[in-house]
Each structure stands twice: as C-alpha cells, then as structure tokens.
C-alpha positions in Angstrom: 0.0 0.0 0.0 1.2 3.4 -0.5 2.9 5.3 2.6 0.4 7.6 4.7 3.1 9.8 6.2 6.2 12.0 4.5 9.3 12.8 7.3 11.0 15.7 7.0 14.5 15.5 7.6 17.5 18.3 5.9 20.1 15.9 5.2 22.9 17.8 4.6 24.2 14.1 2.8 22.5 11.1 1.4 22.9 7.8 -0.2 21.2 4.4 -1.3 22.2 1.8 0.6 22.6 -1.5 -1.1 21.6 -5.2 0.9 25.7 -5.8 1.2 26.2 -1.8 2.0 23.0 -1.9 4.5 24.2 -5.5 6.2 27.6 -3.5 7.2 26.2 -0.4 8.6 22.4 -1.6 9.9 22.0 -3.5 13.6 18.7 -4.7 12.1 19.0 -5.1 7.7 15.8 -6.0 6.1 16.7 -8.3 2.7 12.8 -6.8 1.3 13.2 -3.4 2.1 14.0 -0.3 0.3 16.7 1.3 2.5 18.8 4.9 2.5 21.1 6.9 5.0 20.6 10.3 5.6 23.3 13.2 7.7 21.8 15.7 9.2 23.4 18.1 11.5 21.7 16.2 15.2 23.2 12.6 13.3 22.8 9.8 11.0 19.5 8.0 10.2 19.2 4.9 8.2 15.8 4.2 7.0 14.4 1.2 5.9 10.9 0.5 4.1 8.5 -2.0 3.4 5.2 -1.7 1.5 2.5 -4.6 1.7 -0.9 -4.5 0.6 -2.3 -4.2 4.4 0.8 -1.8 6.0 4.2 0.0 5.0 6.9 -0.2 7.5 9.0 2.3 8.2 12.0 1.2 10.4 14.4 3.8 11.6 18.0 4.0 13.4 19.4 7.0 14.2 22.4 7.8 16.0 21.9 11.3 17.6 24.7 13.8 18.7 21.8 15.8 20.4 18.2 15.5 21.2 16.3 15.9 18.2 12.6 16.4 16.6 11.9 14.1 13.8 8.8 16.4 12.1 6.4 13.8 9.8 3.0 14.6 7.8 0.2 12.6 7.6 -1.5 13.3 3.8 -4.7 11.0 4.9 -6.3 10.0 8.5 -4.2 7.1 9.4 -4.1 4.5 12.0 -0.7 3.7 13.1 1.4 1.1 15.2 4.8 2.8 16.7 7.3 0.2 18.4 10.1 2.5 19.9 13.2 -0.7 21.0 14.7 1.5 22.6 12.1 2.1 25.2 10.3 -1.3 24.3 7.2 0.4 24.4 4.2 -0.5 21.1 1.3 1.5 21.3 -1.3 1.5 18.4 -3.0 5.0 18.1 -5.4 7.2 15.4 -4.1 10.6 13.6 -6.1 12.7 11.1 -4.7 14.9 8.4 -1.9 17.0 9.9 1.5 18.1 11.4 3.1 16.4 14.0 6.6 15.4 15.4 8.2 12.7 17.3 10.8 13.6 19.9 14.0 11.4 20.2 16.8 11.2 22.0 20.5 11.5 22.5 22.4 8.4 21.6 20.5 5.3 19.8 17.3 5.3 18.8 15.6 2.3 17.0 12.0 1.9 16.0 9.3 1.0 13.3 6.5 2.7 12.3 3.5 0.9 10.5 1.0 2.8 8.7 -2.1 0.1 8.9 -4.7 0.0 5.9 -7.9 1.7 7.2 -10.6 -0.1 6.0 -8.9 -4.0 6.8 -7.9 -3.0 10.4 -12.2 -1.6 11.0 -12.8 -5.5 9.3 -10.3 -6.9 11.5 -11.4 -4.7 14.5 -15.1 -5.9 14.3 -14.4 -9.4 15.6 -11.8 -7.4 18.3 -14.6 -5.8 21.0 -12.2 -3.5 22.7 -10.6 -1.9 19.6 -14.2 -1.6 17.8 -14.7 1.5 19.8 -11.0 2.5 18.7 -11.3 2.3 15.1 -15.1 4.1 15.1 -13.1 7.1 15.6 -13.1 7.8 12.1 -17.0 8.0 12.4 -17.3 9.7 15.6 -14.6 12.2 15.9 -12.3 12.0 12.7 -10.3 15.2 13.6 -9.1 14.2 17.2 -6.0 11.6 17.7 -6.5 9.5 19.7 -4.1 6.4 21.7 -4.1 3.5 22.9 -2.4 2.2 26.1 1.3 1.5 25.5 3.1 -1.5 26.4 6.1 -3.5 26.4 6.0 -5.6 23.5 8.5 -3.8 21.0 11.4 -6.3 21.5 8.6 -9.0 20.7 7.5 -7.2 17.3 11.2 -6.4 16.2 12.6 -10.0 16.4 9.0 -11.5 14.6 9.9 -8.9 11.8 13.4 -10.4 11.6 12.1 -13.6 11.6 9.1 -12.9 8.5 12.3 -11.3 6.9 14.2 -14.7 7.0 11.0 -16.5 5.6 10.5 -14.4 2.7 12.6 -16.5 0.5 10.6 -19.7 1.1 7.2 -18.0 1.3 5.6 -14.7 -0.8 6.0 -11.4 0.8 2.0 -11.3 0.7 2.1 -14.4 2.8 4.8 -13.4 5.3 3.5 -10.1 5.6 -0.2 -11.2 6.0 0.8 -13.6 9.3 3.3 -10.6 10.6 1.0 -7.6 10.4 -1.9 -9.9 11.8 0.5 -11.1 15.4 1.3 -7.5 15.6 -2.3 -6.7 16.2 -3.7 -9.9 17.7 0.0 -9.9 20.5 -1.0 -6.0 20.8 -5.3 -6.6 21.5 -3.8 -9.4 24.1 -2.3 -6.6 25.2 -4.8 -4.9 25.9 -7.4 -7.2 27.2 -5.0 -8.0 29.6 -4.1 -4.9 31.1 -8.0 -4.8 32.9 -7.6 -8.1 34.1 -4.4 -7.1 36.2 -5.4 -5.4 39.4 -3.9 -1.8 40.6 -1.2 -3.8 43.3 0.1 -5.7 40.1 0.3 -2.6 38.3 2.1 -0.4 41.0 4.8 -3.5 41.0 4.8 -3.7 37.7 6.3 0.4 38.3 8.1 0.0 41.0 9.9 -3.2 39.0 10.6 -0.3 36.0 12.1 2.1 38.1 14.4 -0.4 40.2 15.5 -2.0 36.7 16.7 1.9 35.9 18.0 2.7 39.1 20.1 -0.5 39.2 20.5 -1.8 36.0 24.2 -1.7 36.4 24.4 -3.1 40.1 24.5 -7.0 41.0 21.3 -6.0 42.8 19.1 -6.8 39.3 20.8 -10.5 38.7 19.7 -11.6 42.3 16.3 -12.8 41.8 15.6 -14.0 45.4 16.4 -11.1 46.7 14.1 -9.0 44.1 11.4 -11.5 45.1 11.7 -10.6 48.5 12.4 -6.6 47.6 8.9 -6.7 46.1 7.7 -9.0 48.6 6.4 -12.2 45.6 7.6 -15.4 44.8 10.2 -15.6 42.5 7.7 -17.3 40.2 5.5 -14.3 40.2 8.1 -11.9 39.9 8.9 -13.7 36.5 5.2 -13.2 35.4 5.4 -9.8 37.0 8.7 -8.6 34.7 7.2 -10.6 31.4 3.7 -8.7 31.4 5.9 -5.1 32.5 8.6 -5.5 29.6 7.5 -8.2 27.4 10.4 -9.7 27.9 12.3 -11.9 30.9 14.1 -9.8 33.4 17.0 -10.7 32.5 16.4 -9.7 29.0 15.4 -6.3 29.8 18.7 -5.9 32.0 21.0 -6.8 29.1 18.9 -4.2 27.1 19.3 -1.5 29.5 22.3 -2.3 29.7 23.8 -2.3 26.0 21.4 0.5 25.2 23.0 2.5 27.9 26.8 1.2 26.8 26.2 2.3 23.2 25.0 5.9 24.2 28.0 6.5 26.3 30.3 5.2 23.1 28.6 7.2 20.7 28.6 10.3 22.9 31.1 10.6 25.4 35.1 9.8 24.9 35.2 7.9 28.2 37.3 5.1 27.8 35.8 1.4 26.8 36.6 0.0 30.4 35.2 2.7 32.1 31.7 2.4 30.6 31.8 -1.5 31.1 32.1 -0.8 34.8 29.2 2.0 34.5 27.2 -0.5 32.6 27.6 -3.5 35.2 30.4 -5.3 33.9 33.3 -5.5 35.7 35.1 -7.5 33.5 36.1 -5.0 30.4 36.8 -8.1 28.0 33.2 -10.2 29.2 31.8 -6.5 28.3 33.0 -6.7 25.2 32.4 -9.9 24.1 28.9 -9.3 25.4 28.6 -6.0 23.6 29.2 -7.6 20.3 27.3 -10.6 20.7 24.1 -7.9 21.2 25.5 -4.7 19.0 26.9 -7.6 16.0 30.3 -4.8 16.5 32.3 -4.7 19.1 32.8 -1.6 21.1 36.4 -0.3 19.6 34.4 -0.7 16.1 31.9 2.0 17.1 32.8 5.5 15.4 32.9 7.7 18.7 32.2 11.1 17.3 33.0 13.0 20.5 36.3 11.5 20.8 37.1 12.6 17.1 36.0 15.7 18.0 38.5 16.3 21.1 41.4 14.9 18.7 40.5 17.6 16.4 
C-alpha cells in the first residue's frame, strides 16, 4: 500500500544503501526493504521500508549527537502502530490529516513505524470488541488523535519482523506479511485485554519493577532474583510473570537491554574510555563487556565510530 506519512528530515548528505552496503552499517538489515542513509546536523538516520498490501513499514535507526525532533506529515487520517526498541514500548494510536513530530533522543534510537490500511484493520477490529470503539473514531470524531495504552511488546515485534524477513525467501511477501501484520495486532489486542484483568497492586509492582531495573541496571542488585522477590515481597515465580507482562520480555532480557542501550549511548557520545563504561554498565570484567557488547550490537565496542572522541582529537 502506499505510505500515509512523508518525514522531513534536511540531510545535509545522502545515499542508497545496497543489501551488502545496508548489512555493514544496519543493527537490524531488512533483505525486502527499500533502505537509504541520511546526515543531518543532530546525526545519521538509516531508514528502511516495506510496502505490503495491508501496512508500509518504516524502520528507523538514528544515531543522535543531540536531542532531536523528527517532524512527519500525515496526507490521509491514518491508524498507526509505533514500536520504539529502545524504550520497548508499542502503542497502536489514530491521527487525522496533519502536522506532528516525534521527539528522540541523544544516543541510539531504533524503532518502526507501520501505517495500517484503514478499512482492513475496521474488518479486523469488528471481531476485536475493545478496539471496535477505537477504530469508530473515524466515524465519531475523525479530527481528534487519539491512543491506545502503550506497552512493552516492542522487543517482541522487532525479532518477529526479523524472523518474517528470514521466511520471505521460502514464502511470498504477501504471505509473510499477511501472518506478521496480523500477530502485531492480535499480540497488541492481548495486550490490551490483559491490562484490565491485572489489578492496581500488580500494576504499581509492575512500576516500581521499572524504576528499580533503571536505578540499578548496572548493580549486581538486578541479577539476584531472590532477593528481588523478597524486595517486592512475591515469589520468584511471580516476579517472573510480574517482569514478562511489565517488559514483554524476561528480566534478564530487559537488563541486558538496558544495559547495552546505555553502553552504546555513552560510546557514541562521550570519549570515556571502553573500560570505564563497562564498569558503568555493570560489567566489571572489560573483555566479558566486550564480548557481550558484540554478541548484542553484531560490533564490538572499539568498532563503534565515537564522534566525540574525534572531535577532542581535532
């Protein structure tokens, strides 16, 4: 289908990227998608693109020097599904005709953004009761945005894109894509239905288990899952349930995120030295680190271009 939304970025420089030239410079390259790199003066965006008959995919990565505003229009109202890895947060949400921005941040930011075709996501929606009353908006009040609850599930979207990406070359893209855009909905409306079956104490550990995971991602405190059990006062078995339905993801998952995400920022916009951030990202060991940081990055951290440092050499 054809793209709803137009970004406006001023590249000051900008290039094709082929599937061997996108493999090299990507953390996430998409064999069936249309893919360029812009500069622009807050960083360097590589954008990647997919068009199916029910969505087109937008999936960006930008590394940032500075906070920045990414400005978009939208030519047609448009519903829209935005999974930000970064924050592993998916929320599916309704915009009319219009102006609007999306703010990122300093450092890394990775995320996709699907443009859904209107009138098969109402189809869909009908047999969905709690998005019905979502998608009427188009009848009821067309010129409002509107969203949806957000929740962590982006981790879970990114790695089932990879994986329909794989299966393209057995299967048709209008297959593949069918069964992805499909679990993006149906693992977002479980979602959903979910979140009013969990009472408010759940909910409030559910918080208190994000803002621990922040505080402490870099402390042993995080991998000592007794103790966290008896932190939040749950069995250990809960606690797992509690940091699956808060993250999408295990714990331990959600640590190593944290973690890397927080490794790469400080490479990519400091010049402290490599052993240094391990220790600020929880690893004491600088060669573990750096196996580890490869093993999630696909580079290791000498191999990231550290434009501060450059910058102080100059």
């Amino acid at each position: 289908m054809q793209a709803y939304i137009q970004f406006h970025l001023a590249a000051i420089q900008s290039e094709v990227l082929t599937p061997g030239t996108l493999s090299n410079q990507s953390k996430m390259p998409l064999r069936i998608a249309m893919a360029q790199k812009l500069i622009t003066q807050e960083g360097a965006y590589i954008i990647q693109s997919v068009s199916h008959y029910l969505a087109h995919l937008k999936l960006f990565e930008a590394v940032l020097n500075a906070d920045a505003s990414l400005k978009y229009t939208i030519a047609e109202p448009a519903f829209l599904l935005f999974a930000d890895l970064s924050r592993n947060s998916c929320q599916l949400c309704y915009r009319p005709a219009g102006e609007y921005e999306l703010q990122l941040l300093l450092g890394m930011n990775q995320f996709l953004i699907a443009s859904l075709r209107t009138d098969w996501l109402i189809y869909k929606c009908q047999h969905l009761a709690v998005l019905s009353s979502f998608t009427s908006s188009l009848e009821r009040a067309a010129d409002q945005p509107k969203d949806l609850p957000a929740f962590g599930m982006a981790a879970s979207l990114f790695r089932s894109l990879k994986m329909m990406d794989n299966r393209i070359k057995d299967m048709g893209m209008d297959s593949e894509g069918y069964v992805f855009i499909n679990e993006c909905i149906n693992k977002y409306y479980h979602r959903l239905i979910g979140s009013d079956t969990i009472n408010a104490y759940y909910q409030e550990k559910g918080r208190a288990l994000v803002a621990f995971v922040k505080e402490n991602f870099a402390t042993p405190l995080v991998d000592d899952m007794p103790a966290l059990a008896s932190r939040f006062m749950v069995s250990e078995r809960t606690l797992a349930r509690l940091a699956k339905l808060t993250f999408g993801i295990p714990l331990h998952e959600q640590v190593i995120n944290t973690r890397m995400t927080f490794a790469y920022n400080q490479l990519v916009t400091t010049a402290k030295p490599i052993y240094e951030i391990a220790a600020l990202s929880g690893y004491q060991d600088p060669h573990y680190f750096s196996k580890a940081f490869k093993k999630y990055h696909g580079i290791s951290p000498k191999a990231v271009e550290r434009p501060v440092k450059l910058l102080l050499a100059i």
